[in-house]
Structures are given as C-alpha cells and as structure tokens.
C-alpha positions as CSV (number, residue, x, y, z in Angstrom):
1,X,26.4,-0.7,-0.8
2,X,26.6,-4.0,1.4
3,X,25.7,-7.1,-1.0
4,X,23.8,-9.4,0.9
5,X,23.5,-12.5,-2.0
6,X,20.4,-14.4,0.0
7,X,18.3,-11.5,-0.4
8,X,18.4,-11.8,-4.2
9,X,15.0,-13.5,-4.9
10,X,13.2,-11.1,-2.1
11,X,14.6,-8.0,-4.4
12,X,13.8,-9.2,-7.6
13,X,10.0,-9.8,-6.1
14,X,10.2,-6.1,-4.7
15,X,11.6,-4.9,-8.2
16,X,8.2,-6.7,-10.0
17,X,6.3,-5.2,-7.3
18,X,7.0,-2.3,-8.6
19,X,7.2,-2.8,-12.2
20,X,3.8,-0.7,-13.2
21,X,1.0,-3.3,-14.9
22,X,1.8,-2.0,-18.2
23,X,-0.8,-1.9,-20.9
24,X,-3.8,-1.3,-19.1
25,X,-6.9,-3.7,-19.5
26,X,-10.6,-3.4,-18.2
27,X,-9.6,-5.7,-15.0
28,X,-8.0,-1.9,-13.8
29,X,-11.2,0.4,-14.9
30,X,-12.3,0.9,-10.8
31,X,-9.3,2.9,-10.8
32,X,-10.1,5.8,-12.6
33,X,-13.2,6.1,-10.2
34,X,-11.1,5.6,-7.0
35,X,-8.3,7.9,-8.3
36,X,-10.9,10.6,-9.1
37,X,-11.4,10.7,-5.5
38,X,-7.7,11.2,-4.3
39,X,-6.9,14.1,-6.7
40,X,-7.2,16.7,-4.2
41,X,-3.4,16.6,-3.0
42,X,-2.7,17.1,-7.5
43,X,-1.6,13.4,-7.4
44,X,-2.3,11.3,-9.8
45,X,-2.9,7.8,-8.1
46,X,-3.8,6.0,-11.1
47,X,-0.7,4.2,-12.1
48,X,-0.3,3.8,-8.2
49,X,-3.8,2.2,-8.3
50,X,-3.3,-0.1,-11.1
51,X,0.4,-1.3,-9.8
52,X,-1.4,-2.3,-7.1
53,X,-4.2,-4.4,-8.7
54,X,-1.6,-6.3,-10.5
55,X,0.3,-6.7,-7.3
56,X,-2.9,-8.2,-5.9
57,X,-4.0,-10.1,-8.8
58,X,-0.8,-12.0,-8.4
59,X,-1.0,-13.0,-5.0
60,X,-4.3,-13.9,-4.9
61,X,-5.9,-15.4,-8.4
62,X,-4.7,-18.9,-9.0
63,X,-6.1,-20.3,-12.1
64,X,-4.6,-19.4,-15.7
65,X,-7.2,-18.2,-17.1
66,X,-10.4,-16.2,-15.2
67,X,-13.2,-14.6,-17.3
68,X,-13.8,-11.9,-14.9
69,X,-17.1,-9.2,-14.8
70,X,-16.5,-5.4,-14.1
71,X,-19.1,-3.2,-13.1
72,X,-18.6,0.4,-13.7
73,X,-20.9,3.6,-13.4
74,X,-20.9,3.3,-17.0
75,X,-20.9,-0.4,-18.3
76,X,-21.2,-3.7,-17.4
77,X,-18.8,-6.4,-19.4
78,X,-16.3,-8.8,-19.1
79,X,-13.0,-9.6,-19.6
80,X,-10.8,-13.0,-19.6
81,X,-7.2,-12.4,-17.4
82,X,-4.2,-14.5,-18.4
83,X,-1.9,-14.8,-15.2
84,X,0.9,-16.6,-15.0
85,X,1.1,-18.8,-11.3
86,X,3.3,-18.9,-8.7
87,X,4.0,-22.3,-8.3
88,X,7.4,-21.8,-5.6
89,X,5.9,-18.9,-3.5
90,X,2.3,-19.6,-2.4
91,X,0.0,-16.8,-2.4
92,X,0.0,-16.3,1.6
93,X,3.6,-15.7,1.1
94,X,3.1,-13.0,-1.6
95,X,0.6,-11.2,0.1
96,X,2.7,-11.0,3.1
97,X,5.5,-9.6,1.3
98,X,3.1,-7.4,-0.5
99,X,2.2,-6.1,2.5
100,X,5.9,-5.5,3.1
101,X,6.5,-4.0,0.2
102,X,3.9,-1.2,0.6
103,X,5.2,-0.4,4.1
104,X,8.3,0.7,2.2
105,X,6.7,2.2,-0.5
106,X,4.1,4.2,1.2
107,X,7.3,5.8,3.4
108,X,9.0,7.1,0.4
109,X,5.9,7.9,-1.6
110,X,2.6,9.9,0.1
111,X,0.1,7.5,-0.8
112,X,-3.3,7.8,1.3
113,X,-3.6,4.7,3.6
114,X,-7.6,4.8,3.2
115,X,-7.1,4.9,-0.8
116,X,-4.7,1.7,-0.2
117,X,-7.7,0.1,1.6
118,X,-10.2,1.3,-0.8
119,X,-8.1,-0.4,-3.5
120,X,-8.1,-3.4,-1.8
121,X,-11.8,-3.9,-0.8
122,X,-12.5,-2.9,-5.0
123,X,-10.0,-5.8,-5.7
124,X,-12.2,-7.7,-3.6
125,X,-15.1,-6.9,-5.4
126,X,-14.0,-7.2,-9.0
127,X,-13.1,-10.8,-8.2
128,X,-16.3,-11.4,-6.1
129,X,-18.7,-10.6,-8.3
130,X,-17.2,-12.7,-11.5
131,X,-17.9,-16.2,-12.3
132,X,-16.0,-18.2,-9.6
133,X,-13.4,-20.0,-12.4
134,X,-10.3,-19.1,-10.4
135,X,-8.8,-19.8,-6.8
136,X,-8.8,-16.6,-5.4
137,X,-6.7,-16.4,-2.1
138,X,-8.2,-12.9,-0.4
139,X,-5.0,-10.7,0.4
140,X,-6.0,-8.6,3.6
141,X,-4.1,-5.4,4.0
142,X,-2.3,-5.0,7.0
143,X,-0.8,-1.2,8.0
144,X,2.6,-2.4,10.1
145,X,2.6,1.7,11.2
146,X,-1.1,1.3,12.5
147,X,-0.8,-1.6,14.3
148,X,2.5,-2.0,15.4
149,X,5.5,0.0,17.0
150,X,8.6,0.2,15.2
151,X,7.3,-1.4,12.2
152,X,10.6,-1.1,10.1
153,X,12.7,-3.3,13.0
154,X,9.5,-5.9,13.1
155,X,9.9,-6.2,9.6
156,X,13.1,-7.6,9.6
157,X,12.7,-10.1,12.5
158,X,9.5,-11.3,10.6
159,X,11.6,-12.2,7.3
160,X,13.7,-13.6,9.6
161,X,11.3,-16.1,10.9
162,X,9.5,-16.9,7.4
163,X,13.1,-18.2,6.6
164,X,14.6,-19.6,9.1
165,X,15.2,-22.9,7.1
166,X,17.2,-20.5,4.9
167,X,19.4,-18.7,7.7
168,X,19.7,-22.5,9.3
169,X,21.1,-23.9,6.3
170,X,23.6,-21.0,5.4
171,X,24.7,-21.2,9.0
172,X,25.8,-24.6,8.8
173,X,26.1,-24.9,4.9
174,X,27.3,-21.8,3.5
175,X,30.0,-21.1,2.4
176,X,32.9,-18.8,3.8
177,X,31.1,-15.2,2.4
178,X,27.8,-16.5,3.0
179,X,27.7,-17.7,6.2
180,X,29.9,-14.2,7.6
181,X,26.7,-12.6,6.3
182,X,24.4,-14.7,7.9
183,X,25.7,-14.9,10.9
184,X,26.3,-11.3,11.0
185,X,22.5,-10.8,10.1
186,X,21.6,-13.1,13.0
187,X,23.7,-11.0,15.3
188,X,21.9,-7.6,14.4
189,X,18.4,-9.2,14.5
190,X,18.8,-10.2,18.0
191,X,20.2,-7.0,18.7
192,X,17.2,-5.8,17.4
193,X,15.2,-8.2,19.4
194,X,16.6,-7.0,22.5
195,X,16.3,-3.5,21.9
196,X,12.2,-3.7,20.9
197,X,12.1,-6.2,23.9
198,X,13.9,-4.3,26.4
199,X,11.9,-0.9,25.1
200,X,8.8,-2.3,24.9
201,X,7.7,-5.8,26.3
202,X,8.0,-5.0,30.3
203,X,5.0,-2.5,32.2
204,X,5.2,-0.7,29.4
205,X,3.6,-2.8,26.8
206,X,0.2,-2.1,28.4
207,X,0.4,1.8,27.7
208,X,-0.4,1.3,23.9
209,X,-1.8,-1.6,22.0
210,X,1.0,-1.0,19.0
211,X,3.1,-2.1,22.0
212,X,1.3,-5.3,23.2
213,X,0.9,-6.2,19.1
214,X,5.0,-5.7,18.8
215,X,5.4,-8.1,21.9
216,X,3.4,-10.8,20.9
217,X,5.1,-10.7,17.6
218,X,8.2,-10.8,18.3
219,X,8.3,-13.9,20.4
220,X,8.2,-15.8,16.9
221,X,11.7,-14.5,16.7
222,X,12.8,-15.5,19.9
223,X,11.9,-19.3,19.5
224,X,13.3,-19.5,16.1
225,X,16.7,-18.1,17.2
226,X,16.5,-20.0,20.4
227,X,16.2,-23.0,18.6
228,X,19.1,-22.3,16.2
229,X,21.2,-21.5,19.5
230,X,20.5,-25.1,21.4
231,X,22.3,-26.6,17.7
232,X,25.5,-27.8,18.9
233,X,27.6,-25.5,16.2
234,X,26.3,-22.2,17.9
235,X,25.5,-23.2,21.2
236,X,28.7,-20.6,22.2
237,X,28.2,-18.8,19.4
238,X,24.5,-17.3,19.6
239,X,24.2,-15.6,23.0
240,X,21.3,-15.7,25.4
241,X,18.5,-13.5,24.7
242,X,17.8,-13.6,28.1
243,X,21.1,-12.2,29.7
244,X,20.9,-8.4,31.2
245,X,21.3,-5.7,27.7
246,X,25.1,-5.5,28.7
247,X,26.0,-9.1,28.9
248,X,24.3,-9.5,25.7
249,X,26.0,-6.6,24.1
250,X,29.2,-7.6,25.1
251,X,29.1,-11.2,23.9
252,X,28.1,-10.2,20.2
253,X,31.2,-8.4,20.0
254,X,33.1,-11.4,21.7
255,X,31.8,-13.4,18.6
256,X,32.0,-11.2,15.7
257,X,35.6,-10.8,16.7
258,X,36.5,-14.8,17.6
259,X,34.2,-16.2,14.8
260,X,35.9,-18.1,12.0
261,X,35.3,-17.8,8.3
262,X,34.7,-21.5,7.9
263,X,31.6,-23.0,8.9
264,X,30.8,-26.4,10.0
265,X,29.0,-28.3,7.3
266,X,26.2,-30.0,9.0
267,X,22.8,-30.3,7.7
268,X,20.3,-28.3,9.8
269,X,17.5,-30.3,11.1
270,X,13.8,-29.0,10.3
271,X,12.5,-27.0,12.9
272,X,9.4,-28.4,14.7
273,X,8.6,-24.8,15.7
274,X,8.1,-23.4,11.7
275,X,4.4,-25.0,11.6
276,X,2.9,-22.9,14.5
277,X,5.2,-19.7,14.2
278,X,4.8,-18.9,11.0
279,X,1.5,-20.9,9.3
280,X,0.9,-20.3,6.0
281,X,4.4,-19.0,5.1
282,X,6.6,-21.1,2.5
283,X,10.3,-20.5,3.0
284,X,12.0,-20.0,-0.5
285,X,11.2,-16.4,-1.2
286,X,14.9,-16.2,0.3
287,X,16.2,-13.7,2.5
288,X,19.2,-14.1,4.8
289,X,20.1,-10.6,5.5
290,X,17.5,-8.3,5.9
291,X,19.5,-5.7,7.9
292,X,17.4,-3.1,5.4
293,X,14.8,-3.6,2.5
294,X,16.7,-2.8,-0.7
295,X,13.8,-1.5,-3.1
296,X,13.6,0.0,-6.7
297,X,10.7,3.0,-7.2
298,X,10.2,5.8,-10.1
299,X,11.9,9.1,-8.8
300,X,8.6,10.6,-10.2
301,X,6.2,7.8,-10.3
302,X,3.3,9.7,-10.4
303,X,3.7,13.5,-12.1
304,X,6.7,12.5,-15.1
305,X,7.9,9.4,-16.4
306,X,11.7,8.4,-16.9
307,X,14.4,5.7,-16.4
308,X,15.8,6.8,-13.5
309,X,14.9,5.2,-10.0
310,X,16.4,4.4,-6.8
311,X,18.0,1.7,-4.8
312,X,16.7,2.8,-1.2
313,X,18.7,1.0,1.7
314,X,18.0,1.9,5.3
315,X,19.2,1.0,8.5
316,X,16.6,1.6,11.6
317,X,19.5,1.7,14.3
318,X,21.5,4.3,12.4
319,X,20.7,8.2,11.3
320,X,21.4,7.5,7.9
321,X,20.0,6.6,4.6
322,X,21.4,5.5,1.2
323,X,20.5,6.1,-1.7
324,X,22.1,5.1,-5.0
325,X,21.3,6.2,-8.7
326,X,20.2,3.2,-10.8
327,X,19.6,3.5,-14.7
C-alpha cells in the first residue's frame, strides 16, 4: 500500500470517526427509538447511530462541560457531557470531514440515507432543547451522491483546496520523498480536474443539476492550482488546465519523467484566494495526497463484534480496490 505521510492527521481523524462512543450515556437514548425504526432490513443501527452522535457532538459542542435535557417517550431528565475541544481543527472543518467520512462509510456499509438525516435533525434537537451553556456549531449533512456527480473524484479535489497551504509548502519545502508525493498528488488531481471538466462542465452540465453542482465546485480547484502554477518554481512544471485533453496529458508525463527529486526551498506566499474559496475551512487537518481515502471500519460493525477491520484504499480512475487486513 502507497504511504502518503501528509495524510497522517486526516487518517487518524477517520480512524476516531469510527471509533464506536463507547460506554453509552443518556446523551445517545433517541437512538434506540430511531433504530427501532430501521430494523426492517435485520440491522441493527444502534451502534451506527450512536457513533454518529459522538461524531457530531464533536464537531459541533464547544464548551467543556454542557448539562444537556433528553426527552424521551418515557422520561424527561438530564445529563452533564464532558467533551474534550478541538482547539487546531475548528468545528466547520470537522463537520466537513464528517461529512466526508460518511460518504465513505455509507459506500462500504448499507446505512439508510433518511436514518443518517433523521440522526442528524435528533442531534439537533437534543442540543436545542437544553439549557444553551455550550457553543454549538449546527453540522448540516450534506449527501455528495445526491447532490453531486462523481462524488468520490470531488472529494479529493475538495481536500485539495482546504489545504492548499499544505500542498504549497511541501512543494517548495518538502523534502526529497515528500515533495515526489505532492507533486505527484497534484499531477493526478488535475488529471482529475480535467477529466470531470472535460465530462461534465461544457452543454452538458445543464442536462442534470448533479452536473451544474460538480462544475461550480470544482472551479475552487482550478484557482488554487492556477495560482500555485503562476509561482515561479512550477511555472513549467504545472501545466495549463486550459490546453486541449491531449496536450495536457502529454505534458504530465513530460514532467513526472524530467522532474527532480530536490525541491527548491522557498517559502510559499499565502494565497489571497483561501478566504473566498474555501470560508470557514482551517488548513491543518493535513492532507497532501488524497489520491484515495484510506479508512478503518468493523468487518461486522453491526451483527458480531471483533478486532479485525479494514484499511479500504480506492482509486476512482482504476477498476480496482485494496483492501488490507489490520489487527
């Protein structure tokens, strides 16, 4: 398996992800009620449900400490919620990777999109209706396969934007391994710029709104990588996203066979373009190559618990997936 070493804090906040809550506590009791409805398919969606409130209790609560009221069909009480904060990914960031995270979850597991909804509008409520001691942060859920096309290759081109301070620096800081796989990751997401662009973003974009959604999100890649390309260190390096599919093809294999394995040690300049591309989004949750989400589930999450689970590594462009046995 390809080690890409800036994608290291992204996994480990995947792996939490998901790491089930644990001990259970009263915060999770609206999950026995909303898994009671989903137990037609003989899945049991509680642990699912309850992975998921912690998930969303992390990226939204705040405070420390939160005395928090659940009402049930049974009782009405309260219960105080220790948390412990995020102070170097802010909670916009964690509920967009949350959001990532289920995309990749829910295509390896069969989990119910409107039970993934329903758990976040009950979320919503627990928080809403108890005493407003904590900065909560509302974490809408977003369905990249409803409203996108080819969400998996978005994906990557949006990690690519909410670090491009990262990327920028490895290009020009890195060293020798580093910056191969950075600039090789930069290569194959404007490969897979052109490809969605070329597919999608011409007459064709009009025929679907999936279509019109990918176009208009992708041009956040475009301008980051544009202005990487005008920096004097890759202004021959970085070809134009413009230039006709072959031309463009051609001249990432020009590079990736001239490049060097030393880069230039320059500090990268702060992009002007980060405030209005990506809003809202600290760098820092650090991922240079994103060429596939590596991600850690339970081989049977729901029907036996064991110690086994899976490394899952896919590549869009290519028929195959990996898989590899981790204890």
């Amino acid at each position: 398996m390809i080690h890409y070493p800036f994608l290291s804090r992204l996994w480990y906040l995947f792996e939490d992800f998901n790491n089930e809550s644990g001990e259970g506590t009263d915060l999770y009791e609206p999950c026995n009620d909303i898994a009671d409805r989903y137990t037609s398919d003989g899945q049991n969606y509680k642990p699912f449900c309850e992975n998921l409130f912690k998930n969303l209790e992390r990226a939204t609560i705040s405070s420390t400490e939160t005395e928090t009221i659940i009402h049930n069909k049974d009782r009405t009480h309260s219960v105080k919620v220790t948390l412990n904060p995020e102070d170097d990914i802010n909670k916009n960031a964690l509920c967009s990777n949350l959001n990532k995270w289920l995309y990749y979850y829910t295509e390896i597991n069969h989990v119910p999109n409107g039970l993934i909804q329903e758990i976040f509008e009950a979320f919503d409520g627990v928080v809403e209706l108890g005493p407003q001691t904590a900065i909560y942060n509302k974490c809408t859920y977003e369905s990249y396969k409803d409203i996108y096309a080819e969400p998996e290759d978005l994906i990557k081109l949006i990690i690519f934007v909410e670090n491009e301070d990262i990327i920028g620096n490895v290009l020009m800081n890195g060293n020798a391994e580093e910056y191969l796989s950075c600039i090789n990751y930069t290569y194959e997401c404007a490969s897979i710029y052109k490809k969605l662009h070329t597919a999608y973003c011409n007459e064709k974009k009009h025929e679907d709104i999936k279509y019109s959604n990918l176009c208009e999100e992708i041009e956040g890649f475009k301008e980051i990588y544009q202005y990487i390309s005008r920096l004097s260190a890759f202004r021959k390096k970085l070809p134009d996203l413009d230039s006709p599919l072959p031309e463009f093809r051609a001249a990432i294999v020009s590079e990736r066979k001239a490049r060097t394995s030393t880069p230039e040690l320059t500090v990268v300049p702060s992009n002007p373009l980060k405030s209005k591309i990506a809003t809202g989004v600290t760098t820092g949750v650090g991922a240079c190559a994103f060429l596939g989400i590596i991600y850690k589930f339970n081989t049977n999450y729901y029907m036996n618990k064991n110690n086994t689970s899976l490394f899952f590594f896919s590549l869009n462009d290519s028929a195959e997936r990996y898989a590899f046995l981790h204890t």
